[in-house]
C-alpha positions, 0 to 999 in steps of 0.5 A: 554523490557516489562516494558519499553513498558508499560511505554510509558505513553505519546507516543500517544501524541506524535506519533499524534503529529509528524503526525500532524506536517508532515501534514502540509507539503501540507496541503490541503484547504479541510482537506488533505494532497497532497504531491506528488512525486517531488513537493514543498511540498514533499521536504519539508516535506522530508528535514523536517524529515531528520532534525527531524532524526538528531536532534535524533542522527541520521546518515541522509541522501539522497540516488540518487532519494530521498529515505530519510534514518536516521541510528542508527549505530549497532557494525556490520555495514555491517548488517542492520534492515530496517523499515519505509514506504512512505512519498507521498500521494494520492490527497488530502489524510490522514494524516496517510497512509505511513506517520505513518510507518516513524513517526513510525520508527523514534520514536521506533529508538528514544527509542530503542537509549535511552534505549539500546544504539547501537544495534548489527547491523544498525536499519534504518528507511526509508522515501521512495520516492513514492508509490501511483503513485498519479503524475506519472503513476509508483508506488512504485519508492522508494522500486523499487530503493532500491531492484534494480528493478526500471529501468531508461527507465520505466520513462524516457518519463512519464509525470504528468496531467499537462505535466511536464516530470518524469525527469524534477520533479526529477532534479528541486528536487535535485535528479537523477537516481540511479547509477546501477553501485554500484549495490544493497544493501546486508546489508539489513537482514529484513524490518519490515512496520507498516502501517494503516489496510486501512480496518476494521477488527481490529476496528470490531474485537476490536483488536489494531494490525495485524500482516501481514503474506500475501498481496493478489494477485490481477487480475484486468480486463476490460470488454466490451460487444458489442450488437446492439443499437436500438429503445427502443420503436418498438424493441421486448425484445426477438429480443434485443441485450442488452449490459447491459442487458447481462453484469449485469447478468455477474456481478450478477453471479461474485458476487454471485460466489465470495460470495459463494467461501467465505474469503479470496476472494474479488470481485469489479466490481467498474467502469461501463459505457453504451453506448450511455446511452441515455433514450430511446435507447437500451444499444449497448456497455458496459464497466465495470471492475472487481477487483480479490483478493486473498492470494493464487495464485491458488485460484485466477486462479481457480476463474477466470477462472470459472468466465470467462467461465461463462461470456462468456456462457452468451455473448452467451446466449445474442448473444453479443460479449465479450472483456476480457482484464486482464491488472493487474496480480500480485502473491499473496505475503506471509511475512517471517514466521520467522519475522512473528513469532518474532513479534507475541513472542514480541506482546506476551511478552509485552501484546499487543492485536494482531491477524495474518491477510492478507493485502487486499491492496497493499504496499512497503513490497510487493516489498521488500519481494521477496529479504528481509524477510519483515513483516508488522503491521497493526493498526485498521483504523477508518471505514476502510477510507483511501485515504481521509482527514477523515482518521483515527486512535486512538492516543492509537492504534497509540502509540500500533503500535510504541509499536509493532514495538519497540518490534520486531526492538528490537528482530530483532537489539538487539539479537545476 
């Protein structure tokens, strides 16, 4: 195994190649890529790679809302190995991100198929239907439908910027709801993602790959603070009611407690908005959200309830009223240790420079590890940009990320 990973001289040509290809389908003006979920291009570009399965002696096909499978068919039929990842982008995104999890997976099933022949039981790789929720407001529509977690009445009303129903993209696409007849998958036995770092850990630390061993938790808040608008000119500092005044204290202090708890936990204030916002008017309303991240769920509770408690210490030090709305609480999500460890023997085994991280973003193996032992491979990202037309990654470290994958789809469809 060993020999034949080192020997993939020209799989860096060849892995930026396949993402050069696949960009093509909704190639923007601008540089990126906007192939969102249901459109022209999206069909396109998944009928593309299904042809590009078969042509490696793939068994391809589409199951009921457009997740696009390509089987190596194993000696147990009745157990499969999944990878991929998928195919949808953000408006006007990269090239690579969820792209090179299934250009990724075509290829390592492609070499695995030339020199090992039929696995022990089905590797598959998956182009899945959505993840970004970039067209309508649901993310992760393929991952949802393969672990049966996707339910028919959460898009049967939802509509996209331009009015187009969910249901209506679907059809005009060829496909329909998932028959919840048939019930779910029992075959699947692991999910192995490779994906972009969306970060830059592994370019600053120098290292090729990531072994995911946890995807944060998140709790995502949208605060408003309302005080008394006035005369900027005949109203006293100490008889103000300021909203801004008051909720930038509140943003210093969550920073500053966030720095001073330290790694894994991340803080973003990142939307602010003043009312009436005028020059000469003492700020009555402001609106500002906050971001909170961590890879342990008591961690982020803690934290939290620190931050808001000092918050509201504040609105009353400034005699101004305070709304909290926590509209995202999501459980941090910890990887198979098992898989984890089978990846990290393999990233051994054939000498490729790896260290066990945390994913920071969100991502399809997030849904599926609940349900499936799931693991996820990072490659370095450059600058950590993603979500735009200047992402990057190095054909080097792309072809190390197939290499990775190569090895751990090999340990995982290969062994007894």
């Amino acid at each position: 195994m060993k020999d034949i990973v080192q020997k993939l001289d020209h799989l860096a040509e060849e892995t930026a190649g396949k993402l050069e290809w696949l960009a093509e389908f909704g190639k923007d003006p601008e540089g990126g890529v906007s192939r969102l979920l249901y459109t022209k291009e999206w069909v396109e570009g998944q009928h593309a790679l299904k042809e590009w399965m078969e042509n490696e002696g793939l068994e391809a096909r589409f199951d009921d809302i457009g997740n696009l499978f390509g089987t190596l068919t194993g000696k147990n039929t009745n157990e499969t190995v999944l990878t991929g990842s998928h195919v949808d982008t953000v408006k006007n995104g990269g090239r690579l991100d969820g792209a090179y999890g299934i250009v990724a997976g075509i290829l390592a099933l492609k070499y695995l198929k030339k020199h090992f022949g039929q696995p022990v039981r089905n590797i598959e790789v998956v182009s899945m239907a959505e993840e970004e929720g970039s067209r309508f407001p649901y993310s992760f529509w393929g991952s949802k439908n393969i672990v049966g977690l996707a339910k028919r009445e959460d898009v049967e009303t939802i509509k996209d910027f331009d009015g187009v129903p969910f249901v209506e993209a679907m059809k005009n696409s060829g496909f329909g709801f998932r028959n919840e007849s048939k019930g779910t998958r029992k075959d699947l036995k692991a999910f192995v993602e490779v994906h972009v770092e969306q970060g830059s850990v592994l370019e600053t630390e120098k290292t090729a790959i990531g072994v995911v061993n946890n995807i944060v938790g998140q709790r995502r808040y949208t605060v408003e603070i309302t005080g008394e608008a006035n005369h900027a000119g005949t109203t006293p500092m100490g008889y103000r009611k300021d909203a801004v005044f008051a909720a930038s204290q509140m943003i210093h202090e969550i920073i500053s407690m966030a720095r001073e708890t330290g790694d894994p936990l991340v803080t973003t204030v990142g939307k602010f908005e003043a009312y009436p916002n005028i020059v000469n008017v003492v700020p009555g309303k402001a609106i500002f959200t906050i971001d909170v991240r961590h890879t342990d769920k008591k961690a982020i509770i803690s934290f939290t309830e620190q931050m808001t408690a000092r918050m509201q210490d504040i609105s009353k030090e400034h005699e101004v009223e305070m709304n909290i709305d926590l509209w995202m609480d999501e459980d941090p999500v910890p990887m198979d240790q098992k898989v984890v460890e089978l990846i990290e023997k393999q990233c051994k085994e054939n000498g490729l420079n790896y260290k066990v991280m945390h994913s920071g973003a969100g991502h399809d193996s997030q849904i599926f590890a609940p349900v499936v032992p799931t693991a996820m491979l990072f490659v370095p990202s450059l600058k950590g940009i993603s979500h735009n037309p200047a992402e990057f990654t190095e054909p080097a470290d792309l072809a190390e990320g197939v290499k990775a994958l190569i090895g751990a789809l090999y340990e995982l469809g290969y062994k007894e």
